[in-house]
DSSP file (Angstrom, degrees, kcal/mol; ACC not computed):
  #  RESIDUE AA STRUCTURE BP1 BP2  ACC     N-H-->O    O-->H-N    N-H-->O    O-->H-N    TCO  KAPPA ALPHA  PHI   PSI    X-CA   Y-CA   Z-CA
    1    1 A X     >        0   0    0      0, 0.0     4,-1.9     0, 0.0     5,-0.2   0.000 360.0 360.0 360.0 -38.3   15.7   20.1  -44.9
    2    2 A X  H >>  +     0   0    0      2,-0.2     4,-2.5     1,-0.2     3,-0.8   0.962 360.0  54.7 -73.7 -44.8   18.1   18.6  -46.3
    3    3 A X  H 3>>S+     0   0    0      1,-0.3     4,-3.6     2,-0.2     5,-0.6   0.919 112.3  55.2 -55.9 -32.2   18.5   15.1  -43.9
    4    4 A X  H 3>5S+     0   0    0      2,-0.2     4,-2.3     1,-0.2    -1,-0.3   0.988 104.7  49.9 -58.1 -47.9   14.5   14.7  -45.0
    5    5 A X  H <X5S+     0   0    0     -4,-1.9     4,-1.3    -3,-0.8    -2,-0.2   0.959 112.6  45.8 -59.4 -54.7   15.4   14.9  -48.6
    6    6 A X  H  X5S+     0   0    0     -4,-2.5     4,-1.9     1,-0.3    -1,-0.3   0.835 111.4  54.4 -56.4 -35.9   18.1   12.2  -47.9
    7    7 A X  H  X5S+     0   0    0     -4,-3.6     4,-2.1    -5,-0.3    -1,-0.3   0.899 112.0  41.9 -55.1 -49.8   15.5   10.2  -45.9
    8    8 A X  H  X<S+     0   0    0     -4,-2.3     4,-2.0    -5,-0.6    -2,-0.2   0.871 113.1  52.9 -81.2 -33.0   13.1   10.1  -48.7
    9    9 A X  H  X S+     0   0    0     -4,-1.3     4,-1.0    -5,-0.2     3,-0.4   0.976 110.7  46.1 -85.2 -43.0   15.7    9.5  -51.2
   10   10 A X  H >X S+     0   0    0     -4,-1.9     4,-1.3     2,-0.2     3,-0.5   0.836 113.4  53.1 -37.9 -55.1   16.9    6.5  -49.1
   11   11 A X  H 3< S+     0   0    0     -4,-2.1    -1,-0.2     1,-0.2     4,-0.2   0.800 106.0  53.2 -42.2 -57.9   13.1    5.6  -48.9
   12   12 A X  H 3X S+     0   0    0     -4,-2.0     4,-1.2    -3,-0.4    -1,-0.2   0.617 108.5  46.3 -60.7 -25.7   12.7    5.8  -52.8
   13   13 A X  H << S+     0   0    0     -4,-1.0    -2,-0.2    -3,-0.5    -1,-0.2   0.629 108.4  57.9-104.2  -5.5   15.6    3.4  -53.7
   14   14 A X  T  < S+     0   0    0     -4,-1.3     4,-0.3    -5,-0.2    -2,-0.2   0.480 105.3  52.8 -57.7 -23.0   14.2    0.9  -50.9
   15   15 A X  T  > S+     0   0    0     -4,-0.2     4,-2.1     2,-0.2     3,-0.3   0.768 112.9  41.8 -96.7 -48.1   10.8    0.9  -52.9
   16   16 A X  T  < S+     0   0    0     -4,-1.2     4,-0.3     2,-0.2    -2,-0.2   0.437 110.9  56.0-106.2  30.3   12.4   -0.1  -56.2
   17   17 A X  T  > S+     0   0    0      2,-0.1     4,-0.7     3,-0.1    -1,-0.2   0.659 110.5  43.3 -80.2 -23.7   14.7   -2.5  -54.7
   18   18 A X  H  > S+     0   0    0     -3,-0.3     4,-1.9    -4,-0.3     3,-0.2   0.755 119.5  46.8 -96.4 -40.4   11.9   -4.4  -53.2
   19   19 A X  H  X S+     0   0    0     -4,-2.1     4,-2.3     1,-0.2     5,-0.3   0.913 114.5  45.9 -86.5 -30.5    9.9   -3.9  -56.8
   20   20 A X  H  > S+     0   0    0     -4,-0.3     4,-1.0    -5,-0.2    -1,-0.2   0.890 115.7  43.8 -69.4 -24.4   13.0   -5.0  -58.9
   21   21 A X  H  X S+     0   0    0     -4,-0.7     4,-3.2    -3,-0.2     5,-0.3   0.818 117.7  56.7 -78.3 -28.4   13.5   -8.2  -56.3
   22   22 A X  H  X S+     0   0    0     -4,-1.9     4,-1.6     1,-0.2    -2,-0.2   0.806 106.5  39.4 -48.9 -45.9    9.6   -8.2  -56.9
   23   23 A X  H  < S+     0   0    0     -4,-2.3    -1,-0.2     2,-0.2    -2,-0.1   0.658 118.9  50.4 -76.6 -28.8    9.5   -8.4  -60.6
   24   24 A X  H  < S+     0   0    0     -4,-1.0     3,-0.3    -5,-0.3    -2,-0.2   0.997 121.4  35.8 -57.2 -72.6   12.8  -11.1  -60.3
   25   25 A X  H  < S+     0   0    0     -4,-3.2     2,-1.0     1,-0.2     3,-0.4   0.770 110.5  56.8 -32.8 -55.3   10.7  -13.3  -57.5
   26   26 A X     <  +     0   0    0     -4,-1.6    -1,-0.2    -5,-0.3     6,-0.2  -0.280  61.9 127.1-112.4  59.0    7.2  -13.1  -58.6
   27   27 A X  S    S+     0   0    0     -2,-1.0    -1,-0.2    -3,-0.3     4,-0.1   0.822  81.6  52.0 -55.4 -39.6    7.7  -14.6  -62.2
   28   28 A X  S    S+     0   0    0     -3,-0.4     2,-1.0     2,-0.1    -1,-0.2   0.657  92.4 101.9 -87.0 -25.0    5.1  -17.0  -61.3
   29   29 A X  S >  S-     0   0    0      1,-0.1     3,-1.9    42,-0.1     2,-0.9  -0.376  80.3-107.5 -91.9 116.0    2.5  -13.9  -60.1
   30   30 A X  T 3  S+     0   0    0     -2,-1.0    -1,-0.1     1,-0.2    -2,-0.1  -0.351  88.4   7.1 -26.6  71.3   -0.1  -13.0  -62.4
   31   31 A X  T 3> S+     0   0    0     -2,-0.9     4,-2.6    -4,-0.1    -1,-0.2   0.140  73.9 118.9  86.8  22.4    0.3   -9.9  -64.0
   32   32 A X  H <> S+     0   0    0     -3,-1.9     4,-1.3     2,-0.2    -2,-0.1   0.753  74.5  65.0 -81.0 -16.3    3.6   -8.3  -63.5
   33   33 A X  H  > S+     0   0    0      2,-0.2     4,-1.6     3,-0.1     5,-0.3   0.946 107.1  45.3 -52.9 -62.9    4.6   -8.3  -67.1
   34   34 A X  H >> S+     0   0    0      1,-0.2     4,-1.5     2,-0.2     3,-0.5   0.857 116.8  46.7 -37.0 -61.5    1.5   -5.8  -67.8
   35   35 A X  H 3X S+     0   0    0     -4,-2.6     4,-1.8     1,-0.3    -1,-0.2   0.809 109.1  50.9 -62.6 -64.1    2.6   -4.1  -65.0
   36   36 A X  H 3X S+     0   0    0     -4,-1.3     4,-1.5     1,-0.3    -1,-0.3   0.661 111.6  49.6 -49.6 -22.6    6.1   -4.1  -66.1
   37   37 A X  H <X S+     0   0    0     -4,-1.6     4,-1.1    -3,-0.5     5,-0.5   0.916 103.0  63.3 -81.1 -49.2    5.2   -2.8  -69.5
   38   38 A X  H  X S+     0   0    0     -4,-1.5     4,-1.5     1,-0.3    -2,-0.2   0.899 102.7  45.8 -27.9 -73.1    3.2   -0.2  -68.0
   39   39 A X  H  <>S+     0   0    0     -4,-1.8     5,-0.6     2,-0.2     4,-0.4   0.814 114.9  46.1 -72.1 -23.3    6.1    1.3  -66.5
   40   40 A X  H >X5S+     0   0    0     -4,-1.5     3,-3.0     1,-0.2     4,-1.3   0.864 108.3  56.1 -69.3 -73.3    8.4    1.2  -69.7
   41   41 A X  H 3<>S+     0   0    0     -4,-1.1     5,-0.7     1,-0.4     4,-0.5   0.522 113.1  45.3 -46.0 -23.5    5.8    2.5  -72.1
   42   42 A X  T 3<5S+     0   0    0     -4,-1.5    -1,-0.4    -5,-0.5     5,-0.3   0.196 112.7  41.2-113.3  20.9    5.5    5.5  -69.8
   43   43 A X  T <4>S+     0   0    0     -3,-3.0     5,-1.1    -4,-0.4    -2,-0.2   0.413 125.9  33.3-116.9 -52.1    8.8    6.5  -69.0
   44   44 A X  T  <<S+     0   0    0     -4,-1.3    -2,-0.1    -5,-0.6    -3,-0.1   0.707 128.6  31.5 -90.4  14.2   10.3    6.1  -72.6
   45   45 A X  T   5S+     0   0    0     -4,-0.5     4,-0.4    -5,-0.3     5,-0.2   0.764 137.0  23.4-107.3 -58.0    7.4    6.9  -74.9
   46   46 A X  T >><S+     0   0    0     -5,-0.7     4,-1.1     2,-0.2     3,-0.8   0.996 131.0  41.3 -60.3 -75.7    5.5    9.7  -72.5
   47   47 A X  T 345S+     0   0    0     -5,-0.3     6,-0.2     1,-0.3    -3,-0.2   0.613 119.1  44.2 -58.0 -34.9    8.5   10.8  -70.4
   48   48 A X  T 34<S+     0   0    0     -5,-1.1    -1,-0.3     1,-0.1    -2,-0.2   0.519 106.1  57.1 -96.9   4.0   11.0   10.8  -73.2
   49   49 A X  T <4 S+     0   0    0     -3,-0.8    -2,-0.2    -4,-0.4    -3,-0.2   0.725  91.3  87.9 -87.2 -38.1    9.0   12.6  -75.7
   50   50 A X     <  -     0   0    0     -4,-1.1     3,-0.1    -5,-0.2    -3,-0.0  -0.120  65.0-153.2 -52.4 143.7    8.5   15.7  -73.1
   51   51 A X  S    S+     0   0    0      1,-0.1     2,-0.2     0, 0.0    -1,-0.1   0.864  96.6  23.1-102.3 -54.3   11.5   18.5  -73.3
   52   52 A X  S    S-     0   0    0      2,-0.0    -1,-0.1     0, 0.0    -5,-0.0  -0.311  81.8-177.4-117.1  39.9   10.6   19.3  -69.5
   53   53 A X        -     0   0    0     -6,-0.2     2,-0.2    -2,-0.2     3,-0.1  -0.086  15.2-141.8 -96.7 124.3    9.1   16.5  -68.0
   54   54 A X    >>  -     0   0    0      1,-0.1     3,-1.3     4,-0.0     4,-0.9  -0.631  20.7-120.7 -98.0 150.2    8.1   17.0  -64.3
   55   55 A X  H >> S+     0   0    0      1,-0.3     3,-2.9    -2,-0.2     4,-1.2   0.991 111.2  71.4 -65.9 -47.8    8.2   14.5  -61.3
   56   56 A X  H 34 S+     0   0    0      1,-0.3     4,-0.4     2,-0.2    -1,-0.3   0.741  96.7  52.9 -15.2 -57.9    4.2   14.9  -60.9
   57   57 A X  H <4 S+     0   0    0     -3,-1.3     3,-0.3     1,-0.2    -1,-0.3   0.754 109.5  50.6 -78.2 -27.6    4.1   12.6  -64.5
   58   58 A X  H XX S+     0   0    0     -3,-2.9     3,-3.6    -4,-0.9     4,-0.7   0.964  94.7  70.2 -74.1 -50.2    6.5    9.8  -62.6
   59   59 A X  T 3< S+     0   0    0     -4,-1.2     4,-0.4     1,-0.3    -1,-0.2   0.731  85.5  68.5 -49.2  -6.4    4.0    9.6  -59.3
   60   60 A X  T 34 S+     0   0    0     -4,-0.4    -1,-0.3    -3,-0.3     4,-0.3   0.407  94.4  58.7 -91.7   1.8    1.2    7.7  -61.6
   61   61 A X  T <> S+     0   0    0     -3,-3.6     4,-1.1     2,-0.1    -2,-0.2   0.616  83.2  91.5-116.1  -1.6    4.0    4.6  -61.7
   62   62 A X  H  X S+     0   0    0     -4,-0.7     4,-1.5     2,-0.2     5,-0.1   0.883  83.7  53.2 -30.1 -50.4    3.8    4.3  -57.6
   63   63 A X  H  > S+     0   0    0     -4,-0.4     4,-3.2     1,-0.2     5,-0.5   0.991 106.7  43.1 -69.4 -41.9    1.4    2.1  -57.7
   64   64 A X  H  > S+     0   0    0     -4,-0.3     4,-1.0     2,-0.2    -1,-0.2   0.842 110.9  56.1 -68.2 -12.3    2.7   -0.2  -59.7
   65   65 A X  H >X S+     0   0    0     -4,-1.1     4,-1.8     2,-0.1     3,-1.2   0.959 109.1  50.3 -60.7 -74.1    6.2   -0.1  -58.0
   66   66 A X  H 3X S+     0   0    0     -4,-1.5     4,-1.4     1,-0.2    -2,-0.2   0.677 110.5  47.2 -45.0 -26.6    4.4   -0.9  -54.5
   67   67 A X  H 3X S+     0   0    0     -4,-3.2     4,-2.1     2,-0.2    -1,-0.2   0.921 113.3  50.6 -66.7 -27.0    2.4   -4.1  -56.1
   68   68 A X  H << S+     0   0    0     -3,-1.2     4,-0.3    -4,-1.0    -2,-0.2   0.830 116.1  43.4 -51.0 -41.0    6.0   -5.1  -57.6
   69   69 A X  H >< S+     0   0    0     -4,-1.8     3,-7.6     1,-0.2    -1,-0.2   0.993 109.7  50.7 -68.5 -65.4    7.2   -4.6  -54.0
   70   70 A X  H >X S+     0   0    0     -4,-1.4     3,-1.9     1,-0.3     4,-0.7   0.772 104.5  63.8 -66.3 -38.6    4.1   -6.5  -52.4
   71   71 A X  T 3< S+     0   0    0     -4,-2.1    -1,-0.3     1,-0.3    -2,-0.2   0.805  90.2  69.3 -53.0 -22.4    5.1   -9.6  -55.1
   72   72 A X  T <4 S+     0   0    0     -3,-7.6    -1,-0.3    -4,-0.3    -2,-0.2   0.201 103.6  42.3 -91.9  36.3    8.3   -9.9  -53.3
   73   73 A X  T <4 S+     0   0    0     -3,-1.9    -1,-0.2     2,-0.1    -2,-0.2   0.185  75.9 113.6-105.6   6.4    6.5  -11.2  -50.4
   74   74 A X     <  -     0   0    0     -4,-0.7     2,-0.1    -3,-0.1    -3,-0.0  -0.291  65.6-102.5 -65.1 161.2    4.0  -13.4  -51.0
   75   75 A X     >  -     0   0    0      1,-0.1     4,-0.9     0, 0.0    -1,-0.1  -0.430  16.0-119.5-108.3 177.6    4.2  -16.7  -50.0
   76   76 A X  T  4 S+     0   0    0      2,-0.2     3,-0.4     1,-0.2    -1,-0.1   0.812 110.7  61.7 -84.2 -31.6    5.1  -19.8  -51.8
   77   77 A X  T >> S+     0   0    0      1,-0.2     4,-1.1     2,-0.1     3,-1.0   0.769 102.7  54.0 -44.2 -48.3    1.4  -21.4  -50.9
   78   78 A X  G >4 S+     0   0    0      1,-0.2     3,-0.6     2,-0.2    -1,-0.2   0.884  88.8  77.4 -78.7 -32.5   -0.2  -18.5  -52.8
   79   79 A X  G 3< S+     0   0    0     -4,-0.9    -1,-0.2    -3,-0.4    -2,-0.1   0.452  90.0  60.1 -55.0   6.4    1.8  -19.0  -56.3
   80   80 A X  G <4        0   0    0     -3,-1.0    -1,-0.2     1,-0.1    -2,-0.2   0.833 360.0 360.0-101.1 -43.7   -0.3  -21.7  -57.1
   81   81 A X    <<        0   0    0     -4,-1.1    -2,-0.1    -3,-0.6    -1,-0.1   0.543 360.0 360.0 -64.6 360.0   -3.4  -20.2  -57.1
């Protein structure tokens, strides 16, 4: 049980290294500031108003990590449109 936990954790800081290189990279891509707000406004306004705040209330900012992710690959051809 435990090597899965370590897998997954491994897994999880691989998803927001690719969404923090995302948000760096894809300056030019259309709507990753909202995005980017998104995820502050709901970890220190929600998540830091909560005395016991459960991982369930973090899984609603997955998506927006994985488009963050998906920004750092896009190609240079597509930033124009």
């Amino acid at each position: 049980m435990a090597r899965r936990e370590h897998s997954l954790r491994l897994l999880n800081l691989a998803y927001i290294a690719a969404a923090v290189a995302g948000f760096v990279r894809g300056r030019e891509c259309y709507g990753l500031g909202l995005l980017f707000l998104f995820l502050l406004l709901r970890a220190r306004a929600l998540l830091g108003s909560l005395e016991n705040p459960e991982p369930r209330y973090t899984l609603e900012c997955y998506p927006v990590i994985i488009i963050a992710a998906a920004a750092l690959f896009i190609g240079k051809s597509n930033h124009s449109n």
